[in-house]
C-alpha positions in Angstrom: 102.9 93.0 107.8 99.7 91.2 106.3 97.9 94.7 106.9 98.7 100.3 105.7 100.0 101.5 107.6 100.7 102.7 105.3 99.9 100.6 103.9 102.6 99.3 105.1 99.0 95.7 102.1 96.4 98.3 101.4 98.6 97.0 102.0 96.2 97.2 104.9 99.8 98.8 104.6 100.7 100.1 105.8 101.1 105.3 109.4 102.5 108.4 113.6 103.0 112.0 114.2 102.4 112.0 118.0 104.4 108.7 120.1 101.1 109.3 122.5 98.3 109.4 119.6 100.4 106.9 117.4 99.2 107.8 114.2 100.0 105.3 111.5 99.9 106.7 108.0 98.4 104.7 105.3 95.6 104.7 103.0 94.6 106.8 100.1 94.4 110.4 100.2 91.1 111.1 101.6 90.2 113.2 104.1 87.7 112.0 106.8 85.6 114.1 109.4 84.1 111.6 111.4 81.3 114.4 113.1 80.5 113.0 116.6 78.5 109.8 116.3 78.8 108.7 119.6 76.1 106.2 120.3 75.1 103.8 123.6 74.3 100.4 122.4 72.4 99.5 126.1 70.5 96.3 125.7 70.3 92.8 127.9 70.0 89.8 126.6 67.3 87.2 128.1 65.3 84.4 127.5 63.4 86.6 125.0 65.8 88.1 122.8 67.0 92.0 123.4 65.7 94.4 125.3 66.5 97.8 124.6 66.6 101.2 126.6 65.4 103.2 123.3 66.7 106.8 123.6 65.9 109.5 121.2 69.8 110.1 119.1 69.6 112.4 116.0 72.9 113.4 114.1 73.0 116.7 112.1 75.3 116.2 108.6 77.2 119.3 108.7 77.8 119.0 105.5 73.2 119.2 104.9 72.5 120.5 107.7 68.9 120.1 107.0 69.4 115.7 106.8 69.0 114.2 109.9 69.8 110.8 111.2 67.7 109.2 113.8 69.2 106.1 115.2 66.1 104.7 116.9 66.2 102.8 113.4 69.2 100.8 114.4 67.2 99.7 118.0 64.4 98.7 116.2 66.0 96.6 113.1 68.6 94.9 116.3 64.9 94.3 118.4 63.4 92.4 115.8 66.3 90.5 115.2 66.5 89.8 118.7 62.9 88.6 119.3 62.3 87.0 116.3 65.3 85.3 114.8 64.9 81.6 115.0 68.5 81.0 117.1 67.6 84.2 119.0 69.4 82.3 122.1 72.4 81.9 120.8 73.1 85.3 118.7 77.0 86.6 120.3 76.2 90.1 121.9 79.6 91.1 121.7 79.8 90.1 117.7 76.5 91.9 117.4 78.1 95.4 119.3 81.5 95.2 117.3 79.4 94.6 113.9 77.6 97.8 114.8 80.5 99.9 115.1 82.1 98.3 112.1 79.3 99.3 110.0 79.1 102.8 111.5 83.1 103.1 110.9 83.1 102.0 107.3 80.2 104.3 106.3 82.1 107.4 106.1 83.7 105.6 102.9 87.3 105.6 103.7 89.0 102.2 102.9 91.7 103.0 105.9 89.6 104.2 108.7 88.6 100.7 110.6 87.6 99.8 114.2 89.8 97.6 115.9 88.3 95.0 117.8 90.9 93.6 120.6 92.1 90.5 118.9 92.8 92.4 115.5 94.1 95.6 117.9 96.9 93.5 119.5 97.9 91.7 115.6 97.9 95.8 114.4 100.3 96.5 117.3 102.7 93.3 117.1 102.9 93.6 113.5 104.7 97.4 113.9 107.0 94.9 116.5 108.3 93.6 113.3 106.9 89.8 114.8 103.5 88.0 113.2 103.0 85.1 111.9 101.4 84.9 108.5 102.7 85.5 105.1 104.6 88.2 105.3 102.9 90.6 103.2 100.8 94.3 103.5 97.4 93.9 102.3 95.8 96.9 101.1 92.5 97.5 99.2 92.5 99.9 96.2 89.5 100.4 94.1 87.1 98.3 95.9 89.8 95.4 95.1 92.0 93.6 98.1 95.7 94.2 96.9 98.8 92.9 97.7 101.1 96.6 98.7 104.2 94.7 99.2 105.8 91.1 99.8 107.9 91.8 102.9 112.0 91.1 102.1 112.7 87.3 102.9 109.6 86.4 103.6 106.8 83.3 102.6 104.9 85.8 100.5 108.1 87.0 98.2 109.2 83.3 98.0 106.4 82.5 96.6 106.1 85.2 94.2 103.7 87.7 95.1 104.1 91.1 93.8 102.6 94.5 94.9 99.6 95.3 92.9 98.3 91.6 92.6 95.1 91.3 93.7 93.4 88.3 96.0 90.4 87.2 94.2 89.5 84.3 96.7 91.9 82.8 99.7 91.4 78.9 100.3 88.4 79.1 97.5 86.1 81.2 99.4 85.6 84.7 97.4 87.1 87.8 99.3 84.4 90.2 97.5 82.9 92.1 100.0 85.4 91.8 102.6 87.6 94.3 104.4 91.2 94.4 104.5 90.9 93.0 108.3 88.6 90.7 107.7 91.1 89.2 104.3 94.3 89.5 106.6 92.2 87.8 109.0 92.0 84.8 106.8 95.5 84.8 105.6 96.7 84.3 108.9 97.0 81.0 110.4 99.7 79.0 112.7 103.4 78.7 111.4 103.5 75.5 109.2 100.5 75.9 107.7 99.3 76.6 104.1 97.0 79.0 102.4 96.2 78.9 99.0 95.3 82.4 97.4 94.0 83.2 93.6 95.3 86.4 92.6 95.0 88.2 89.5 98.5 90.2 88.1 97.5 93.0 85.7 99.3 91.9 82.0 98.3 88.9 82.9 95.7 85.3 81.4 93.1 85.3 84.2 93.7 84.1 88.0 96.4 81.7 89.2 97.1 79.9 92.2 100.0 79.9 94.9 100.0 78.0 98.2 102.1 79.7 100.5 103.0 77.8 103.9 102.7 80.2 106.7 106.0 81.0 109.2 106.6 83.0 112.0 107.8 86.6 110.7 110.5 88.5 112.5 111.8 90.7 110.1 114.8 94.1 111.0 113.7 96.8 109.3 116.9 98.3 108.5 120.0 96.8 106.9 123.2 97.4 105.7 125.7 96.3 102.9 128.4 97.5 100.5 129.0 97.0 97.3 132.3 97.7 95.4 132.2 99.4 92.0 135.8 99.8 90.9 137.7 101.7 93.3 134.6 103.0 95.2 132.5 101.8 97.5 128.7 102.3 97.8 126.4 101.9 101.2 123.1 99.9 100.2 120.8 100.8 103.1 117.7 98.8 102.9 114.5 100.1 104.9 111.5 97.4 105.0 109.2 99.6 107.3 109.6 102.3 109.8 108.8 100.3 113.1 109.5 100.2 116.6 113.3 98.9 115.7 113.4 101.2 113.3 115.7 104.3 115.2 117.8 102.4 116.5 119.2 100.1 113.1 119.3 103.3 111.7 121.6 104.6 114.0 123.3 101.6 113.9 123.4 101.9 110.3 124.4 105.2 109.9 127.2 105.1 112.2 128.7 101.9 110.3 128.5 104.4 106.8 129.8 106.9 108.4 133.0 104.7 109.4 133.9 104.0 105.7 134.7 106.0 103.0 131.6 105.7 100.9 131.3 107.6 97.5 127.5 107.2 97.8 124.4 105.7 99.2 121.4 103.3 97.9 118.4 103.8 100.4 116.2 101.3 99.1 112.4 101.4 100.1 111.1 99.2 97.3 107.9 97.1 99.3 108.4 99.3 102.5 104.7 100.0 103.3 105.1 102.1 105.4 105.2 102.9 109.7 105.3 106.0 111.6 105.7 109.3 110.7 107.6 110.2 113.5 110.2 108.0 112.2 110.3 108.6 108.9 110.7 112.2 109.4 114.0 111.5 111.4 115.6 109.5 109.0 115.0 112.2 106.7 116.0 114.7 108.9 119.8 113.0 108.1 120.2 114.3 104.8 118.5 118.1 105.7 119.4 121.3 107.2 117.6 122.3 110.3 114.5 123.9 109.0 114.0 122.1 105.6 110.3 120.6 105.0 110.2 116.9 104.8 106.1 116.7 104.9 103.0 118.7 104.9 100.0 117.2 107.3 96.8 118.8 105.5 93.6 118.4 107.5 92.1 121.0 105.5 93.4 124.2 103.5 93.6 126.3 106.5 94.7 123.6 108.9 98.1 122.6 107.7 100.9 121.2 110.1 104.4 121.7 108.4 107.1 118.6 109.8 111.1 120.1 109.3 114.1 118.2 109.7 116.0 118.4 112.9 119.0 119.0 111.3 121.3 116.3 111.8 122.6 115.9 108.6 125.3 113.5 108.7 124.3 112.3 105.7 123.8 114.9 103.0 127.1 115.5 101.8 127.2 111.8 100.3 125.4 111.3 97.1 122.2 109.5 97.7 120.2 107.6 95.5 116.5 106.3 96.5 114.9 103.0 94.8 111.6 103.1 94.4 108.5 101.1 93.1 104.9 100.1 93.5 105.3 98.8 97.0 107.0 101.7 98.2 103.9 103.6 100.6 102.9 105.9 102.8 106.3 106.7 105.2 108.6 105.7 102.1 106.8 107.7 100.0 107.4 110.7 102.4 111.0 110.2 102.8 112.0 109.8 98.9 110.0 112.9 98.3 111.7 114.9 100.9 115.1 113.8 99.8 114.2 114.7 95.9 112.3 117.9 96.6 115.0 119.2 98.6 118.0 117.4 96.0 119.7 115.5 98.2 118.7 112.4 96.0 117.6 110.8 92.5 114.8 108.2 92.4 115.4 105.1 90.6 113.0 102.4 89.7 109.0 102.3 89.0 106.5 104.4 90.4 105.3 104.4 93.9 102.1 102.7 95.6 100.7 106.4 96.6 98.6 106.0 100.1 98.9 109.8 100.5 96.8 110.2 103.9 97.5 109.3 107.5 95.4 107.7 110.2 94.9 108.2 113.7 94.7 105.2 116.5 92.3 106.4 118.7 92.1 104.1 121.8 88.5 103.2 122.7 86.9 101.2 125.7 86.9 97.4 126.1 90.0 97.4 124.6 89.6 98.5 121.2 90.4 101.3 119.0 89.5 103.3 115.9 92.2 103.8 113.1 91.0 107.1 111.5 92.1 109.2 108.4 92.9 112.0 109.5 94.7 113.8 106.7 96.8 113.8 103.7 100.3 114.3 102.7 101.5 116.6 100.5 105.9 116.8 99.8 108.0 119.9 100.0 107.2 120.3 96.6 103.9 120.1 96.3 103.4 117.1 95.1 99.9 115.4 96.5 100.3 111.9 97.1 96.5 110.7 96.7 96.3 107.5 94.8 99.2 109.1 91.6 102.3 108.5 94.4 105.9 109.6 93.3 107.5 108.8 89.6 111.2 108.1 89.3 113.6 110.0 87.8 115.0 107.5 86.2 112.3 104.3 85.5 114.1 100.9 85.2 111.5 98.0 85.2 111.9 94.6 86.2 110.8 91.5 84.0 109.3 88.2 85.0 113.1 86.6 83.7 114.9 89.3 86.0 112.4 87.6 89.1 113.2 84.2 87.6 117.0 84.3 87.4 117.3 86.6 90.6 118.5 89.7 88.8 117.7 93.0 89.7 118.3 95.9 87.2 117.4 98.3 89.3 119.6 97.7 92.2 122.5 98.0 90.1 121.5 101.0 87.8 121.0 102.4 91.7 124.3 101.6 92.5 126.1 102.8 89.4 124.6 106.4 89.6 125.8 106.4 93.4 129.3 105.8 92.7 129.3 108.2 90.1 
């Protein structure tokens, strides 16, 4: 996914507690009250400019109640631009209404609360399809910098080397600063067959470097399944790359297939998962947990706190369970590895997690559009807050630029040893 998500980056990313609301959690842990602006932007556009139907709007800050905002401003700023600008005739109404909006959206300071406008509405949808074309990575933005959350398994973006955390300092030369995750991934994107070159910075490392990716079409199943042999015992490696709309039903797959075999343990391995819905997170976890036991806490505030429990089917708790974690793990993957360690049904194995502790809302607007909104934060059955810090493993196991260069991977088979132990 080239956008949380949460965060899936961030990210964005890459995340949905209600099938009708969709909320897609992602993002850092920040809780946003967006109080009410709901503003008419009326104006026609003729052979001199705008004309506007000014109407009085003042919006009380809760927070002071004594500040108040008077939008006449924004009339009057979009009037002279309208009457005066030299190419007054050809200024895009429609670019001029959605740059509103987007302005008004990104005030309230949250990195994960965007409006969609229909064109970026129907790439947010197809990419939860598991079907883009791009890359194949979630961009995410963490401390004012775009960041790569995760490479997606298999795709342009891992082939080429990206790793979560590197950050895109320019794509095709042009400079991303000031840009928002939409606007990047918007860039990024492109026709299969064709290249993008980004500069990215890697922390540890001498200064920016180059990679040209070539672009492909991505259709990626989020949930696969494979066995490894270690002696006389077999182990289930169940690999998760998001929780989409295929998501349930691999799983099912999946678990039925482990179920079949007699497995001494389990690898569920959500390294560079970015995230997906809640709704499906929470019933994959609910197959390790008793009926009752807390995967999640949803905190809008400290007196409005939502509590998600498994459903208690359980089919898989009785098998020892290792989860492999690192920095591209977000959002929904953080959620399920600190269910299954806060409630001991599994280890974590690998580096630490991204941490996008909040969820977002997608609100459907008119005109086909829609505001993704944070909404909350997540906090794990055991308290732990997920804002920005994310989860550390039990058991830390690092890979190296040689293990990338000679296709090792260390922590996938320390994961698998402590399984078949």
């Amino acid at each position: 996914m080239d956008s949380e998500t949460n965060n899936s980056n961030q990210t964005n990313s890459a995340v949905v507690s209600t099938r009708s609301l969709r909320k897609y959690i992602g993002g850092i842990l920040l809780v946003v009250i967006i109080l009410g602006i709901v503003f008419r932007l009326g104006y026609n556009f003729g052979q001199s400019g705008y004309s506007f139907s000014l109407r009085e709007f003042k919006v009380v800050n809760k927070t002071s109640p004594t500040a108040e905002v008077d939008y006449g401003l924004l009339w009057e700023a979009l009037n002279v631009v309208g009457n005066k600008y030299i190419e007054k005739d050809n200024i895009d109404q429609r670019k001029v209404l959605y740059g509103a909006i987007q302005g008004a959206v990104q005030a309230a300071g949250d990195e994960y609360t965007e409006f969609f406008d229909p064109e970026t509405l129907a790439q947010f949808k197809t990419e939860l399809e598991g079907k883009f074309s791009g890359i194949g990575a979630e961009i995410g933005k963490r401390e004012g910098n775009i960041v790569v959350v995760a490479p997606l398994d298999d795709s342009p973006a891992q082939r080429a080397g990206l790793k979560a955390n590197d950050i895109i300092v320019r794509v095709d030369d042009a400079s991303v600063s000031g840009k928002n995750v939409d606007q990047v991934v918007d860039i990024i994107r492109g026709e299969s067959g064709t290249q993008v070159k980004l500069t990215l910075f890697r922390e540890g490392g001498n200064g920016t470097f180059d990679v040209t990716i070539t672009r492909a079409q991505i259709e990626l199943k989020s949930v696969k399944v494979s066995y490894k042999q270690v002696g006389s015992k077999q182990v289930a490696i169940l690999k998760i790359s998001r929780f989409g709309d295929d998501t349930e039903r691999l799983f099912e797959a999946a678990v039925s297939d482990i179920r079949s075999k007699n497995v001494a343990g389990i690898v569920v391995d959500v390294r560079n998962n970015p995230g997906g819905y809640l709704d499906t997170s929470v019933d994959v976890a609910s197959d390790w947990l008793e009926r009752g036991k807390l995967i999640v806490k949803e905190a809008h505030s400290e007196k409005d706190v939502k509590d998600y429990t498994s459903s208690g089917l359980n089919r898989l708790g009785n098998i020892k369970t290792v989860v492999l974690i690192n920095g591209g793990s977000a959002s929904a993957s953080e959620i399920l590895s600190g269910a299954l360690k806060d409630n001991g049904k599994a280890i974590l194995i690998g580096e630490k997690s991204f941490g996008k502790g909040s969820v977002q809302e997608l609100v459907p607007l008119s005109q086909n559009t829609a505001v993704k909104v944070t909404v909350a934060k997540w906090i794990t059955p055991g308290g732990k807050n997920l804002h920005k810090d994310g989860l550390v493993p039990d058991i830390e196991v690092k890979m190296t630029e040689e293990d990338y260069e000679k296709n090792l991977d260390p922590q996938l088979d320390r994961a698998v040893a402590e399984a078949a132990k």
